[in-house]
N, C-alpha and C positions, 0 to 999 in steps of 0.2 A: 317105739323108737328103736327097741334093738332090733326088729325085722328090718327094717329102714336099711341101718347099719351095716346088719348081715348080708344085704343083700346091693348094700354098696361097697360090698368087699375089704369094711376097713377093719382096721384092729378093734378089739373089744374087752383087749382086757385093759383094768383097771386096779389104777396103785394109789391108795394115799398114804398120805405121814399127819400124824396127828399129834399135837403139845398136848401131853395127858395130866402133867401133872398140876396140882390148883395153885394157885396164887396164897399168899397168907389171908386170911378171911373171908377167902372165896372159894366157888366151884365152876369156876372158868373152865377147866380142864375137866372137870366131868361134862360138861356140855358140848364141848369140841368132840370128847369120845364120845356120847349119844348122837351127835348129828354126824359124823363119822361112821355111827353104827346102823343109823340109819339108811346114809347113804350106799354102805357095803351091802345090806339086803337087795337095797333098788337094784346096786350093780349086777347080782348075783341072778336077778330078776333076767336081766338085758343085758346082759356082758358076758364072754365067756368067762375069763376070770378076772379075781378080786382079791386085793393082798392090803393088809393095811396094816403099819405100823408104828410104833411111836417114836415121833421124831426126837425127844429129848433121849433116847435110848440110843439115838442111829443118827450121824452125818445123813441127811435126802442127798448131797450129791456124791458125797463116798459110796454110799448103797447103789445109786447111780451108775456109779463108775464102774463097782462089781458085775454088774450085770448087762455092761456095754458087750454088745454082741451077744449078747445069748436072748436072755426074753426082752421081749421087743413090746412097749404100752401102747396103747392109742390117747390114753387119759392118765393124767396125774393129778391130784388135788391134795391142798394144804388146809389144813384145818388149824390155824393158831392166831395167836396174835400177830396184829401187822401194824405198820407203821408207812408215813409215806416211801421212807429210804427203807425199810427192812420188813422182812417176814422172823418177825424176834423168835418166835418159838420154832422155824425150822433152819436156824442158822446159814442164813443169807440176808446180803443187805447188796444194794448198788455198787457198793466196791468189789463185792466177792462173784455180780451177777454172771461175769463171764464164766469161773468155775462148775457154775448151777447151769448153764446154757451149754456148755461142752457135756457136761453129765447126762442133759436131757438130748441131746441129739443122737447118743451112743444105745441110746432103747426105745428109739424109737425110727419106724420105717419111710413111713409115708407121711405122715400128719401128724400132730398131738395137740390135744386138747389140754389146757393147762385150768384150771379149775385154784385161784387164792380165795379161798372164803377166812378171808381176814381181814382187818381194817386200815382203809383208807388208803392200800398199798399202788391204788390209780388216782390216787389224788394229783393234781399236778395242774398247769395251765396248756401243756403240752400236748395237743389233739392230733397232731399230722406232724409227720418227719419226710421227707424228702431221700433224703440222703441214706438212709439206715444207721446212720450214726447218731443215735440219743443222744443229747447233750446232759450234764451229769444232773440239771436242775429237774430233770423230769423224775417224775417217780419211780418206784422197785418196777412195776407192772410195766409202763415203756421200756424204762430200762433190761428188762427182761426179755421182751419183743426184739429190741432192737440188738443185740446179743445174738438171738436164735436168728433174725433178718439176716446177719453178717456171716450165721452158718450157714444158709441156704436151708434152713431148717422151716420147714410149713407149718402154721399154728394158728391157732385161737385159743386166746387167753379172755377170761372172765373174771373180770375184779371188783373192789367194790373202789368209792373213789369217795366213800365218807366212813367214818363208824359206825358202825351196828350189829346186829347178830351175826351169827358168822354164816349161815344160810340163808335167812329170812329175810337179810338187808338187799331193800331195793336200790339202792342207788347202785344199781351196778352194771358195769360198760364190758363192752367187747373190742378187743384187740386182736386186728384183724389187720394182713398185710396183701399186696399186692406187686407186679412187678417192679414199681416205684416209689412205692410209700407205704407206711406203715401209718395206721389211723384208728382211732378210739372215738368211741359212737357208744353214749347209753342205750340199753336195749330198750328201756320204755322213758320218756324223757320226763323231769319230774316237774309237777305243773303245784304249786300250792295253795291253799285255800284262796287265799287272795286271788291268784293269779287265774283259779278258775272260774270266776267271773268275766273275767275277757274272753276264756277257753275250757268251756264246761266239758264241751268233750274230752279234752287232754286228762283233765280234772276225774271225770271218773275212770278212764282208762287208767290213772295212777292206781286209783284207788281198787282198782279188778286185781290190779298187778301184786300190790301190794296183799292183798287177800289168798289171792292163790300162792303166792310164796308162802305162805304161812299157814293155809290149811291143803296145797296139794303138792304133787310132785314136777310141777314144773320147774322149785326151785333146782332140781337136778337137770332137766330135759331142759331147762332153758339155752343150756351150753351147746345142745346140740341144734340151735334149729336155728331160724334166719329169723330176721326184725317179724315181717310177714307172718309166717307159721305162730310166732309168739302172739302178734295180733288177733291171728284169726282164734286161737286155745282163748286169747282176754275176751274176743266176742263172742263167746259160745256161753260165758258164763253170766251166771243172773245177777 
């Protein structure tokens, strides 16, 4: 993937913000830092650079703002808690998303890859917007899109659009724009036991998807590639 990259002349370096700290009887927050840490190695792997740090310590779009104009990201990712309306642990919600969308336009050149590995923050009934103007019932993750759409701002954003781990969760869609519309597509569509008796193939293509998130690195490369490329990595595997 980062040959690919390099050789499509895009940015490659890469920022996250990470919720480090744990919950009361929990270690939420050491899990966010290990797959955060994980993901800084991949980065370091395929990216020229890699910067990550914790959002409870640092405003993401204050820090943002600092460095409008100077370094410039291809990739941003949040590692914390979400919700439909908020990313709780990096201090943004729906109301604030315009601030977070002006922050992210100021470092970034050509493109950016927006990467929420949090929960349910694409939740929404809201699949296609017309207009660029999100309506406020839609989620953090359109709401977000539609934001960066109104800046003229190029993106793909990766969300999840239910609960669950903050890498490993399959249910997770691509927010993708075009001249006229902004539109949210799961990357692998989710087919359930039931449902794979009418569609056994769907059925174990979940199940390949779900596997490789969880024992390879696609969870990271999936942001980079097209429905297709994702297919053809689920058909390679046994």
């Amino acid at each position: 993937m980062g040959n690919t990259k390099k050789a499509n002349g895009q940015n490659l370096r890469s920022l996250s913000f990470v919720e480090s700290r744990n919950r009361r009887f929990r270690k939420d927050g050491d899990e966010f830092m290990r797959q955060a840490d994980y993901f800084h190695t991949w980065s370091l792997e395929n990216r020229d650079m890699s910067i990550t740090l914790k959002a409870v310590d640092r405003d993401p779009a204050a820090y943002l703002y600092r460095h409008a104009g100077g370094i410039k990201f291809g990739q941003i990712a949040f590692f914390c808690h979400g919700t439909k309306k908020a990313l709780i642990g990096c201090q943004s919600n729906i109301w604030s998303v315009d601030k977070m969308a002006n922050a992210i336009k100021g470092v970034t050149d050509k493109e950016i890859t927006i990467c929420l590995y949090s929960c349910s923050t694409a939740k929404g009934s809201i699949d296609e917007v017309r207009s660029g103007i999100v309506p406020a019932s839609a989620g953090y993750a359109m709401r977000l899109a539609g934001a960066l759409y109104m800046r003229d701002v190029k993106f793909k954003i990766i969300a999840h659009d239910r609960s669950g781990h903050t890498t490993r969760n399959p249910f997770k869609v691509g927010i993708l724009s075009d001249m006229s519309a902004i539109y949210k597509v799961p990357l692998i569509p989710y087919v359930s036991w039931w449902g794979g008796r009418k569609n056994p193939t769907g059925r174990r293509l979940w199940l390949k998807w779900v596997k490789a998130l969880r024992e390879t690195d696609l969870r990271w490369e999936c942001a980079f590639m097209t429905r297709n490329q994702i297919l053809d990595r689920l058909n390679e595997e046994k």
